[in-house]
C-alpha positions as CSV (number, residue, x, y, z in Angstrom):
1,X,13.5,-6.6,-10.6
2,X,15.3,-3.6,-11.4
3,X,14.4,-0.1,-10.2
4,X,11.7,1.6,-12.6
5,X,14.1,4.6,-13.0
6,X,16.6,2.5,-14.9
7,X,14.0,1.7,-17.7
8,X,14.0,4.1,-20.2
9,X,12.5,4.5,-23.6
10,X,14.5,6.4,-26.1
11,X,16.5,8.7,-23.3
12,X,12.8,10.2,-22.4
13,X,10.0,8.9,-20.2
14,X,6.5,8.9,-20.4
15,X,3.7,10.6,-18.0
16,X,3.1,7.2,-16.5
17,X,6.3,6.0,-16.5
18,X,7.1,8.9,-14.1
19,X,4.2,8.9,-12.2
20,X,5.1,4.6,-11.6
21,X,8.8,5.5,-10.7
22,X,7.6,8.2,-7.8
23,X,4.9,5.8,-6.6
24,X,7.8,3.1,-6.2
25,X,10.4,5.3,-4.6
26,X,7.8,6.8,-2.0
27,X,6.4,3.1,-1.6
28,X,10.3,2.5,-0.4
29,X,10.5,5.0,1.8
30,X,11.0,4.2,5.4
31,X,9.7,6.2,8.1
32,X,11.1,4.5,11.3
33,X,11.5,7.1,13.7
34,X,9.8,7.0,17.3
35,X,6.5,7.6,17.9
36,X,5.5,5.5,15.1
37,X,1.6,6.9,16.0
38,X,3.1,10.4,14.6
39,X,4.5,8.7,11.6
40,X,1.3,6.8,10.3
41,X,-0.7,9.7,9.0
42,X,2.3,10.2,6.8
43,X,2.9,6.7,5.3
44,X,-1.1,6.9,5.0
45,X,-1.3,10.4,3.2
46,X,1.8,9.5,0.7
47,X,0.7,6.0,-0.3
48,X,-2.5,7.9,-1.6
49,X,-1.3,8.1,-5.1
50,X,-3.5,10.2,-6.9
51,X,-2.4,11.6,-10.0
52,X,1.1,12.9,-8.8
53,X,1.0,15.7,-10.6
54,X,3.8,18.0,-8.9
55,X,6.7,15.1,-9.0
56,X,5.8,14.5,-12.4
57,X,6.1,17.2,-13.5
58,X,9.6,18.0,-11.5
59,X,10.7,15.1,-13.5
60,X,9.2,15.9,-17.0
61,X,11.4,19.1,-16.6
62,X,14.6,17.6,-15.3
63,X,13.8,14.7,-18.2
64,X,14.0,17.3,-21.2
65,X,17.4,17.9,-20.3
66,X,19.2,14.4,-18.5
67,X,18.3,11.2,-19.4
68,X,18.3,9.1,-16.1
69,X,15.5,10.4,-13.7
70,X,17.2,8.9,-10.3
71,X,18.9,12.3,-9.0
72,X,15.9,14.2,-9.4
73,X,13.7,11.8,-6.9
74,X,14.2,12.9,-3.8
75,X,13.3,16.5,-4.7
76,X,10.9,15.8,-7.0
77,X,9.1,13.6,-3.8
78,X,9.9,16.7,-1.6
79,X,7.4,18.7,-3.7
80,X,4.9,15.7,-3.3
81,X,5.2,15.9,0.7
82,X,4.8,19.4,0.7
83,X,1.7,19.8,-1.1
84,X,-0.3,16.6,0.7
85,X,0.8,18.5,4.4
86,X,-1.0,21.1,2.2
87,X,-4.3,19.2,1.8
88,X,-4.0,17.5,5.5
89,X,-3.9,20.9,6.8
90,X,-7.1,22.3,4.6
91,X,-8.8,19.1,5.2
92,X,-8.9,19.9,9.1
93,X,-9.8,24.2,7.9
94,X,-12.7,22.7,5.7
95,X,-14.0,19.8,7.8
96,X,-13.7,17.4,4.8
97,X,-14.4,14.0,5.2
98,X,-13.0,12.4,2.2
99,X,-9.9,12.7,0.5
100,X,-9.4,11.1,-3.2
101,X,-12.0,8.4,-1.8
102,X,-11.1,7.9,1.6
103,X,-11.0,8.8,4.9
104,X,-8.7,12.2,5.4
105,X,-6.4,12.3,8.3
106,X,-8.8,14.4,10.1
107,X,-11.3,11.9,10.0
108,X,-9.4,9.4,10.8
109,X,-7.0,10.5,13.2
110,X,-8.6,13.9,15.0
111,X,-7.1,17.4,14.4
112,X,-4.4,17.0,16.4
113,X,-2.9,14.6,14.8
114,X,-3.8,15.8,11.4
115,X,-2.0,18.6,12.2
116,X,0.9,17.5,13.9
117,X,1.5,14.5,10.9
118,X,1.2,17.8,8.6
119,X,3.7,19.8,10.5
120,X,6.3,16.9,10.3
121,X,5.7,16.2,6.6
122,X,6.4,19.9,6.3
123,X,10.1,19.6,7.4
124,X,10.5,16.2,5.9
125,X,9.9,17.8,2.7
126,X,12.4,20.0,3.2
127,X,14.8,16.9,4.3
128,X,13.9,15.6,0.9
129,X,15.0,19.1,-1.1
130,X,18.1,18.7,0.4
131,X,19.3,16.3,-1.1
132,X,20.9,17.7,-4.6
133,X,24.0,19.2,-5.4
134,X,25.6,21.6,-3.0
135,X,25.9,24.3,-6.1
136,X,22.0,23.4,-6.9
137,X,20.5,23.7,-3.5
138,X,20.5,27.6,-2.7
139,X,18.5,28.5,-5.8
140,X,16.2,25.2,-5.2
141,X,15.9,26.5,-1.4
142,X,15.1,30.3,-2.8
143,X,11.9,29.2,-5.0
144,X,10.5,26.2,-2.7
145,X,10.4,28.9,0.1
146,X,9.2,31.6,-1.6
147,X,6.7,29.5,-3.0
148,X,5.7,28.0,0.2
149,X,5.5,31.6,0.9
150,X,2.6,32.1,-1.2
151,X,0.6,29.1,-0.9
152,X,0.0,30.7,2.7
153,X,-1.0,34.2,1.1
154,X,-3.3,32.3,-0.8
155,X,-4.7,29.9,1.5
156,X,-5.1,33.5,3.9
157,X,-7.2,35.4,0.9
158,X,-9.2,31.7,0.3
159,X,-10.6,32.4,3.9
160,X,-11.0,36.2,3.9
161,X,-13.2,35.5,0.4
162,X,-15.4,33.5,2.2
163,X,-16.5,36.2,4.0
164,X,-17.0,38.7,1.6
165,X,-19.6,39.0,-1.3
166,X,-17.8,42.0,-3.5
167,X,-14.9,38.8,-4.6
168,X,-13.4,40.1,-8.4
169,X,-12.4,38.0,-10.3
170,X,-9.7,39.4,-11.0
171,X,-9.0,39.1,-7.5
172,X,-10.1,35.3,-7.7
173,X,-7.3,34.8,-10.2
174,X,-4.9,35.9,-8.3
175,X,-5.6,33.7,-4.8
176,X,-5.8,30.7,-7.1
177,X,-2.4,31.8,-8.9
178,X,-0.9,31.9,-5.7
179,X,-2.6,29.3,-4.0
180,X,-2.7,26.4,-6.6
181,X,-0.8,27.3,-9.3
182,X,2.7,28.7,-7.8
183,X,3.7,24.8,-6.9
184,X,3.0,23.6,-10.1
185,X,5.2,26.4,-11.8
186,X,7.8,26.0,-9.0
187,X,7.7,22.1,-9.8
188,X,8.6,22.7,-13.5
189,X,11.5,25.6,-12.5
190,X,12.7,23.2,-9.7
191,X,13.4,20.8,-12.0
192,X,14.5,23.1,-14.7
193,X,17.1,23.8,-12.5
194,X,18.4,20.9,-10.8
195,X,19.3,19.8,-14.4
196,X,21.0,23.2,-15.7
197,X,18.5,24.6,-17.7
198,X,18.9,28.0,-19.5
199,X,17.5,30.8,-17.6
200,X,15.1,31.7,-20.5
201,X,13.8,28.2,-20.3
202,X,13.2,28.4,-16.6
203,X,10.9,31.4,-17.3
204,X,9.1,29.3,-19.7
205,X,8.4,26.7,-17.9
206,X,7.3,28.6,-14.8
207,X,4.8,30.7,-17.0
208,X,3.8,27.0,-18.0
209,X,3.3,25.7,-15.0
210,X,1.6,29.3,-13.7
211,X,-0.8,29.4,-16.5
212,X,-1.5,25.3,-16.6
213,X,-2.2,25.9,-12.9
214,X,-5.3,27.9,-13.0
215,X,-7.0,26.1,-15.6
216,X,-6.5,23.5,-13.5
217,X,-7.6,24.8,-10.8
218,X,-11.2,26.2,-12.6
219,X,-11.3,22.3,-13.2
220,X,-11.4,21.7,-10.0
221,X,-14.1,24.4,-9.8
222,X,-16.4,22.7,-12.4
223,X,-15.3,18.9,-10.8
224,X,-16.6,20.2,-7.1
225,X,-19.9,20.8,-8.6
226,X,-20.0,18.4,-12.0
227,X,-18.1,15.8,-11.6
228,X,-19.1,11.9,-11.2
229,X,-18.3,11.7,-7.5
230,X,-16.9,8.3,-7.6
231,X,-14.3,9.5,-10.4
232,X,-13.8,12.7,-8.0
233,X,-12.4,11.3,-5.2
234,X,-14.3,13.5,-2.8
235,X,-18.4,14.4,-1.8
236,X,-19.5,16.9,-4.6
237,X,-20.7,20.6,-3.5
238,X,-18.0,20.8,-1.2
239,X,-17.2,24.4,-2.2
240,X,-21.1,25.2,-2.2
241,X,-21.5,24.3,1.4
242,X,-18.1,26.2,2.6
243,X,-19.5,29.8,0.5
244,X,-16.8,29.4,-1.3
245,X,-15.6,32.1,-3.6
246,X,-15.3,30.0,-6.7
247,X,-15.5,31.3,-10.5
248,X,-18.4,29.8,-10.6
249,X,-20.2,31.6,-7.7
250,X,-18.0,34.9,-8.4
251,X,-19.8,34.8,-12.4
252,X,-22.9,33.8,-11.5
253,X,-23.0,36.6,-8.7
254,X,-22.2,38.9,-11.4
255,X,-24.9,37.6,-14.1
256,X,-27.5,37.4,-11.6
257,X,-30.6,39.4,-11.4
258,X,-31.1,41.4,-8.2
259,X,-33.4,38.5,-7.1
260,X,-31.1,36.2,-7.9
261,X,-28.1,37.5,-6.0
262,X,-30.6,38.2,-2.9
263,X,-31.4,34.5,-3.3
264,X,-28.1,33.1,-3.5
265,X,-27.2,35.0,-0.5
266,X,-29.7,34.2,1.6
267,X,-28.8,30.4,0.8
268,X,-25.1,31.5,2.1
269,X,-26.5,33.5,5.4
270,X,-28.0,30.4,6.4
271,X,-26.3,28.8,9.2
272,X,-28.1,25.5,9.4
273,X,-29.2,23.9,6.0
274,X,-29.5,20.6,4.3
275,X,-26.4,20.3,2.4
276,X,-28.0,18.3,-0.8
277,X,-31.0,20.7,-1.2
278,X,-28.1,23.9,-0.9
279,X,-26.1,22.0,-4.0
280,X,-28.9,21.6,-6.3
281,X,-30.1,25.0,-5.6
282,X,-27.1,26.2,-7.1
283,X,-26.4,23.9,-9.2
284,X,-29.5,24.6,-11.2
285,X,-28.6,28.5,-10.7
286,X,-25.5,28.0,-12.4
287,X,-27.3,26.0,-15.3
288,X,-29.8,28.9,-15.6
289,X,-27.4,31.5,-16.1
290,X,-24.9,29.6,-18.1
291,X,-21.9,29.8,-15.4
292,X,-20.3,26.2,-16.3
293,X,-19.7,27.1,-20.5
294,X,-18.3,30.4,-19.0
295,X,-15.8,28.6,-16.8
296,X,-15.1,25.9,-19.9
297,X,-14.8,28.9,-22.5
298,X,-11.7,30.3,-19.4
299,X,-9.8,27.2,-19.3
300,X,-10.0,26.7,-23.0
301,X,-8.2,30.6,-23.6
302,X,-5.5,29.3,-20.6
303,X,-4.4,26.0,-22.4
304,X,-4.2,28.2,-25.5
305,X,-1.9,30.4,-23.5
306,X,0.4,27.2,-22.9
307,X,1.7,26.5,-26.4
308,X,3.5,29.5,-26.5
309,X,5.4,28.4,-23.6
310,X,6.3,25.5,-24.8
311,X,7.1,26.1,-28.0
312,X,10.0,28.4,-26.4
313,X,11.6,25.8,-24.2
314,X,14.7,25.3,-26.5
315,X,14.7,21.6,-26.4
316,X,14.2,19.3,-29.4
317,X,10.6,18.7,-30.3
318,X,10.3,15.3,-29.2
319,X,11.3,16.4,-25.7
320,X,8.3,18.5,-25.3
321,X,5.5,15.5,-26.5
322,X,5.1,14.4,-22.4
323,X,4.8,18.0,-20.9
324,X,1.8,18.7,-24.0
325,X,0.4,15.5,-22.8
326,X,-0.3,16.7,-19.9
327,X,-1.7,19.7,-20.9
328,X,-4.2,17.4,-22.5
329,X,-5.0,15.0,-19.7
330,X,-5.7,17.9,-17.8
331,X,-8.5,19.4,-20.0
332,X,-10.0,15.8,-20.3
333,X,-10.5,15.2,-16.8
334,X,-14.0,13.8,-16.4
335,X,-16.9,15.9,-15.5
Protein backbone atom coordinates (compact mmCIF):
# COMPACT_ATOMS: atom_id res chain seq x y z
CA UNK A 1 0.00 0.00 0.00
CA UNK A 2 1.47 3.20 -0.70
CA UNK A 3 2.39 5.81 1.96
CA UNK A 4 -0.74 8.01 2.99
CA UNK A 5 1.36 11.15 2.08
CA UNK A 6 1.35 10.32 -1.62
CA UNK A 7 -2.53 10.46 -1.82
CA UNK A 8 -3.70 13.67 -2.45
CA UNK A 9 -7.00 15.25 -3.34
CA UNK A 10 -6.76 18.25 -5.60
CA UNK A 11 -3.01 19.37 -4.43
CA UNK A 12 -4.69 19.99 -0.78
CA UNK A 13 -5.45 17.57 2.11
CA UNK A 14 -7.98 17.36 4.42
CA UNK A 15 -7.94 17.57 8.48
CA UNK A 16 -8.15 13.80 8.63
CA UNK A 17 -6.15 13.12 5.92
CA UNK A 18 -3.28 14.76 7.86
CA UNK A 19 -4.03 13.74 11.11
CA UNK A 20 -4.04 9.65 9.31
CA UNK A 21 -0.60 10.53 7.55
CA UNK A 22 1.13 11.62 11.17
CA UNK A 23 -0.49 8.71 12.97
CA UNK A 24 1.23 6.36 10.18
CA UNK A 25 4.64 8.04 10.11
CA UNK A 26 4.84 8.05 14.06
CA UNK A 27 3.30 4.36 13.97
CA UNK A 28 6.74 3.80 11.71
CA UNK A 29 8.93 5.17 13.85
CA UNK A 30 11.57 2.98 15.41
CA UNK A 31 12.89 3.55 18.77
CA UNK A 32 15.67 0.90 19.11
CA UNK A 33 18.11 2.23 21.22
CA UNK A 34 19.33 0.55 24.59
CA UNK A 35 17.61 0.45 27.45
CA UNK A 36 14.49 -0.37 25.75
CA UNK A 37 12.71 0.16 29.51
CA UNK A 38 13.57 4.08 28.82
CA UNK A 39 12.15 3.84 25.46
CA UNK A 40 8.63 2.35 26.21
CA UNK A 41 6.97 5.28 27.88
CA UNK A 42 7.71 6.99 24.61
CA UNK A 43 6.35 4.50 21.95
CA UNK A 44 3.34 4.39 24.71
CA UNK A 45 2.82 8.21 24.91
CA UNK A 46 3.09 8.76 20.90
CA UNK A 47 0.88 5.87 19.81
CA UNK A 48 -1.81 7.79 21.93
CA UNK A 49 -3.29 9.54 19.06
CA UNK A 50 -5.63 11.98 20.27
CA UNK A 51 -6.65 14.64 18.06
CA UNK A 52 -3.03 15.65 16.82
CA UNK A 53 -3.73 18.93 16.76
CA UNK A 54 -0.10 20.60 16.64
CA UNK A 55 1.22 18.33 13.54
CA UNK A 56 -1.90 19.02 11.84
CA UNK A 57 -1.77 21.97 11.95
CA UNK A 58 2.20 22.30 11.00
CA UNK A 59 1.00 20.59 7.90
CA UNK A 60 -2.23 22.61 7.11
CA UNK A 61 0.26 25.48 6.95
CA UNK A 62 3.12 23.98 4.98
CA UNK A 63 -0.08 22.44 2.72
CA UNK A 64 -1.39 26.05 1.63
CA UNK A 65 1.67 26.54 0.02
CA UNK A 66 3.45 22.87 -1.36
CA UNK A 67 1.48 20.15 -2.44
CA UNK A 68 3.25 17.00 -1.15
CA UNK A 69 3.19 16.86 2.69
CA UNK A 70 6.31 14.30 3.05
CA UNK A 71 9.17 16.99 3.95
CA UNK A 72 7.20 18.60 6.44
CA UNK A 73 6.84 15.23 8.66
CA UNK A 74 9.48 14.93 10.60
CA UNK A 75 9.09 18.51 11.98
CA UNK A 76 5.70 18.59 12.00
CA UNK A 77 6.10 15.12 14.42
CA UNK A 78 8.88 17.07 16.37
CA UNK A 79 6.09 19.50 17.51
CA UNK A 80 3.90 16.39 18.49
CA UNK A 81 6.89 14.91 20.73
CA UNK A 82 7.39 18.07 22.31
CA UNK A 83 4.05 18.85 23.55
CA UNK A 84 3.18 15.02 24.97
CA UNK A 85 6.89 15.32 27.04
CA UNK A 86 4.78 18.41 27.94
CA UNK A 87 1.72 16.45 29.31
CA UNK A 88 4.03 13.52 30.80
CA UNK A 89 5.71 15.99 32.74
CA UNK A 90 2.34 17.87 34.13
CA UNK A 91 0.83 14.53 34.59
CA UNK A 92 3.55 13.72 37.30
CA UNK A 93 3.06 17.98 38.75
CA UNK A 94 -0.75 17.26 38.85
CA UNK A 95 -0.91 13.56 40.01
CA UNK A 96 -3.24 12.67 37.14
CA UNK A 97 -4.27 9.32 36.64
CA UNK A 98 -5.64 9.27 33.27
CA UNK A 99 -4.53 10.58 30.16
CA UNK A 100 -7.08 10.66 26.93
CA UNK A 101 -8.53 7.34 28.74
CA UNK A 102 -5.69 5.64 29.99
CA UNK A 103 -3.18 5.12 32.29
CA UNK A 104 -0.56 8.20 32.15
CA UNK A 105 3.08 7.34 32.37
CA UNK A 106 3.06 8.29 35.87
CA UNK A 107 0.72 5.84 36.70
CA UNK A 108 2.01 3.35 34.97
CA UNK A 109 5.53 3.71 35.16
CA UNK A 110 6.47 5.82 38.57
CA UNK A 111 7.85 9.42 38.46
CA UNK A 112 11.03 8.53 37.58
CA UNK A 113 10.46 7.09 34.69
CA UNK A 114 7.83 9.58 33.65
CA UNK A 115 10.23 11.87 33.91
CA UNK A 116 13.17 10.54 32.44
CA UNK A 117 10.86 9.13 29.16
CA UNK A 118 9.84 12.99 29.15
CA UNK A 119 13.33 14.28 29.26
CA UNK A 120 14.45 12.05 26.29
CA UNK A 121 11.31 12.86 24.16
CA UNK A 122 12.40 16.37 24.83
CA UNK A 123 15.65 16.05 22.77
CA UNK A 124 14.18 13.62 20.40
CA UNK A 125 11.96 16.32 19.42
CA UNK A 126 14.55 18.37 18.71
CA UNK A 127 16.28 15.36 16.62
CA UNK A 128 13.10 15.48 14.64
CA UNK A 129 13.33 19.53 13.93
CA UNK A 130 16.44 18.88 12.51
CA UNK A 131 15.67 17.45 9.85
CA UNK A 132 14.76 20.31 7.11
CA UNK A 133 16.74 22.36 5.03
CA UNK A 134 19.96 23.71 6.18
CA UNK A 135 18.72 27.44 4.97
CA UNK A 136 15.22 26.59 6.97
CA UNK A 137 16.54 25.27 10.20
CA UNK A 138 18.00 28.52 12.09
CA UNK A 139 14.72 30.35 11.93
CA UNK A 140 12.70 26.89 12.76
CA UNK A 141 15.38 26.51 15.74
CA UNK A 142 14.72 30.42 16.86
CA UNK A 143 10.73 30.05 17.33
CA UNK A 144 10.63 26.18 18.62
CA UNK A 145 13.07 27.48 21.37
CA UNK A 146 11.63 30.56 22.18
CA UNK A 147 8.51 28.98 22.29
CA UNK A 148 9.63 26.15 24.43
CA UNK A 149 10.72 29.12 26.32
CA UNK A 150 7.48 30.15 27.25
CA UNK A 151 5.62 27.08 27.77
CA UNK A 152 7.92 27.00 31.03
CA UNK A 153 6.96 30.73 31.94
CA UNK A 154 3.59 29.56 31.68
CA UNK A 155 3.58 26.31 33.27
CA UNK A 156 5.81 28.55 36.33
CA UNK A 157 2.71 31.25 36.65
CA UNK A 158 0.03 27.94 36.30
CA UNK A 159 1.69 26.95 39.79
CA UNK A 160 2.21 30.39 41.40
CA UNK A 161 -1.83 30.92 40.62
CA UNK A 162 -2.57 28.15 42.52
CA UNK A 163 -1.61 29.80 45.36
CA UNK A 164 -2.97 32.99 45.09
CA UNK A 165 -6.63 34.11 45.26
CA UNK A 166 -6.27 37.92 43.73
CA UNK A 167 -5.63 35.83 39.88
CA UNK A 168 -6.87 38.67 36.94
CA UNK A 169 -7.98 37.62 34.29
CA UNK A 170 -6.17 39.42 32.48
CA UNK A 171 -3.45 37.82 34.03
CA UNK A 172 -5.16 34.42 33.34
CA UNK A 173 -5.03 35.28 29.67
CA UNK A 174 -1.81 35.65 29.55
CA UNK A 175 -0.44 32.21 31.40
CA UNK A 176 -2.82 30.44 29.04
CA UNK A 177 -1.34 32.43 25.93
CA UNK A 178 1.87 31.40 26.83
CA UNK A 179 1.20 28.20 28.18
CA UNK A 180 -1.20 26.64 25.66
CA UNK A 181 -1.49 28.67 22.94
CA UNK A 182 2.31 29.75 21.89
CA UNK A 183 2.67 25.95 20.39
CA UNK A 184 -0.23 26.12 18.50
CA UNK A 185 0.84 29.56 16.90
CA UNK A 186 4.40 28.32 16.61
CA UNK A 187 3.00 25.12 14.81
CA UNK A 188 1.24 27.26 12.11
CA UNK A 189 4.59 29.72 11.73
CA UNK A 190 6.78 26.57 11.66
CA UNK A 191 5.18 25.38 9.01
CA UNK A 192 4.67 28.66 7.36
CA UNK A 193 8.09 28.68 7.16
CA UNK A 194 9.51 25.52 6.17
CA UNK A 195 7.46 26.04 3.03
CA UNK A 196 8.52 29.90 2.19
CA UNK A 197 5.75 31.75 3.21
CA UNK A 198 5.59 35.59 3.07
CA UNK A 199 6.50 37.17 6.19
CA UNK A 200 3.08 38.89 6.41
CA UNK A 201 1.49 35.51 6.26
CA UNK A 202 3.60 34.13 8.99
CA UNK A 203 2.21 36.95 11.25
CA UNK A 204 -1.07 35.80 10.30
CA UNK A 205 -1.02 32.68 10.96
CA UNK A 206 0.70 32.98 14.32
CA UNK A 207 -2.02 35.52 15.43
CA UNK A 208 -4.20 32.52 14.24
CA UNK A 209 -2.84 29.99 16.02
CA UNK A 210 -2.35 32.54 19.27
CA UNK A 211 -5.94 33.60 19.27
CA UNK A 212 -7.39 29.77 18.27
CA UNK A 213 -5.22 28.81 21.18
CA UNK A 214 -6.99 30.28 24.05
CA UNK A 215 -10.42 29.60 23.05
CA UNK A 216 -9.25 26.40 23.02
CA UNK A 217 -7.85 26.40 25.98
CA UNK A 218 -11.27 27.95 27.86
CA UNK A 219 -12.66 24.73 26.20
CA UNK A 220 -10.68 22.81 27.99
CA UNK A 221 -11.80 24.95 30.99
CA UNK A 222 -15.56 24.18 30.42
CA UNK A 223 -14.63 20.24 29.27
CA UNK A 224 -12.70 19.72 32.85
CA UNK A 225 -15.85 20.57 34.53
CA UNK A 226 -18.85 19.77 31.64
CA UNK A 227 -17.76 17.50 29.60
CA UNK A 228 -19.09 13.64 29.17
CA UNK A 229 -16.09 12.04 30.81
CA UNK A 230 -15.94 9.15 28.54
CA UNK A 231 -15.71 11.58 25.44
CA UNK A 232 -13.05 13.64 27.75
CA UNK A 233 -10.47 11.29 27.97
CA UNK A 234 -9.68 12.12 31.55
CA UNK A 235 -11.68 12.20 35.36
CA UNK A 236 -13.80 15.42 35.32
CA UNK A 237 -13.06 18.24 38.20
CA UNK A 238 -9.54 17.78 37.74
CA UNK A 239 -8.84 21.47 37.81
CA UNK A 240 -11.41 21.85 40.86
CA UNK A 241 -9.49 19.50 43.10
CA UNK A 242 -5.84 21.10 42.09
CA UNK A 243 -7.45 25.07 43.10
CA UNK A 244 -6.86 25.76 39.86
CA UNK A 245 -6.99 29.25 38.54
CA UNK A 246 -9.29 28.56 35.70
CA UNK A 247 -11.71 31.34 34.00
CA UNK A 248 -14.17 29.73 35.49
CA UNK A 249 -13.10 29.95 39.15
CA UNK A 250 -11.31 33.47 38.29
CA UNK A 251 -15.25 34.87 37.12
CA UNK A 252 -17.01 33.27 39.50
CA UNK A 253 -14.64 34.68 42.28
CA UNK A 254 -15.37 37.96 40.86
CA UNK A 255 -19.37 37.58 40.63
CA UNK A 256 -19.52 36.03 43.94
CA UNK A 257 -21.13 37.47 47.01
CA UNK A 258 -18.89 37.90 50.00
CA UNK A 259 -20.44 34.62 51.26
CA UNK A 260 -19.86 33.08 48.26
CA UNK A 261 -16.21 33.80 47.84
CA UNK A 262 -15.70 32.90 51.77
CA UNK A 263 -17.30 29.61 50.76
CA UNK A 264 -15.44 28.83 47.84
CA UNK A 265 -12.37 29.43 49.72
CA UNK A 266 -12.87 27.56 52.48
CA UNK A 267 -13.63 24.47 49.99
CA UNK A 268 -9.93 25.39 48.55
CA UNK A 269 -8.19 25.72 52.29
CA UNK A 270 -9.30 22.33 52.85
CA UNK A 271 -6.62 19.92 52.78
CA UNK A 272 -8.45 16.68 53.02
CA UNK A 273 -11.85 16.43 51.14
CA UNK A 274 -13.95 14.13 49.14
CA UNK A 275 -13.12 14.97 45.64
CA UNK A 276 -16.92 14.31 44.13
CA UNK A 277 -18.67 16.27 46.82
CA UNK A 278 -15.77 19.42 46.16
CA UNK A 279 -16.89 19.15 42.17
CA UNK A 280 -20.47 19.47 42.51
CA UNK A 281 -20.11 22.07 45.05
CA UNK A 282 -18.78 24.15 42.46
CA UNK A 283 -20.20 22.94 39.82
CA UNK A 284 -23.54 24.09 41.09
CA UNK A 285 -21.76 27.53 42.10
CA UNK A 286 -20.82 28.08 38.73
CA UNK A 287 -24.50 27.25 37.50
CA UNK A 288 -25.77 29.77 40.11
CA UNK A 289 -23.82 32.58 39.00
CA UNK A 290 -23.88 31.91 35.34
CA UNK A 291 -19.93 31.30 34.97
CA UNK A 292 -20.20 28.61 32.01
CA UNK A 293 -22.41 31.19 29.35
CA UNK A 294 -19.71 33.70 30.43
CA UNK A 295 -16.77 31.39 29.38
CA UNK A 296 -19.00 30.34 25.99
CA UNK A 297 -19.90 34.09 25.29
CA UNK A 298 -15.33 34.42 25.50
CA UNK A 299 -14.64 31.79 23.15
CA UNK A 300 -17.41 32.86 20.82
CA UNK A 301 -15.68 36.79 20.56
CA UNK A 302 -12.03 34.66 20.05
CA UNK A 303 -13.19 32.50 16.98
CA UNK A 304 -14.59 35.78 15.70
CA UNK A 305 -11.22 37.18 16.11
CA UNK A 306 -9.85 34.32 13.77
CA UNK A 307 -11.48 35.28 10.40
CA UNK A 308 -9.58 38.17 10.17
CA UNK A 309 -6.60 36.24 10.23
CA UNK A 310 -7.43 34.14 7.74
CA UNK A 311 -8.88 36.05 5.43
CA UNK A 312 -5.25 37.81 5.23
CA UNK A 313 -3.26 34.76 4.54
CA UNK A 314 -2.67 35.57 0.74
CA UNK A 315 -3.42 32.15 -0.49
CA UNK A 316 -6.37 31.19 -2.78
CA UNK A 317 -9.63 30.71 -1.04
CA UNK A 318 -9.83 27.13 -1.36
CA UNK A 319 -6.56 26.78 0.44
CA UNK A 320 -7.88 28.18 3.58
CA UNK A 321 -11.35 25.66 3.77
CA UNK A 322 -9.12 23.00 6.22
CA UNK A 323 -7.50 25.58 8.61
CA UNK A 324 -11.54 27.18 8.99
CA UNK A 325 -12.46 23.71 9.61
CA UNK A 326 -10.64 23.52 12.32
CA UNK A 327 -11.67 26.47 13.72
CA UNK A 328 -15.08 24.81 13.72
CA UNK A 329 -14.30 21.36 15.15
CA UNK A 330 -12.77 23.21 17.84
CA UNK A 331 -15.91 25.13 18.96
CA UNK A 332 -17.99 21.83 18.58
CA UNK A 333 -16.10 19.77 20.85
CA UNK A 334 -18.67 18.01 23.08
CA UNK A 335 -19.55 19.25 26.47
Amino acid sequence: MQPLFLINRNNMYTWEDLRNIVNEFIDNLEFEREPRELYAPVRYTLEQSGKRVRPVLFLLAYNMYKECVREALYPAVAVETYHNYTLIHDDVMDRAVIRRGKPTVCAKWGDTAAILSGDTMLVLAYEFLSHVPADKLPAMLALFTETAKEIGDGQQYDLDFEKRDDVAEEEYMEMIRLKTSVLLAASLKLGGILAGASESDLANLYSYGETIGLAFQLQDDLLDVYADEKLFGKKIGGDICCNKKTFLLITAMNLASPEQLAQMKAWMEKEEFDAQEKVAWFTAMYNELGVKEACEKRIRELFAKCDAYIDAISVAEEKKTSLKAFANMILDRNL
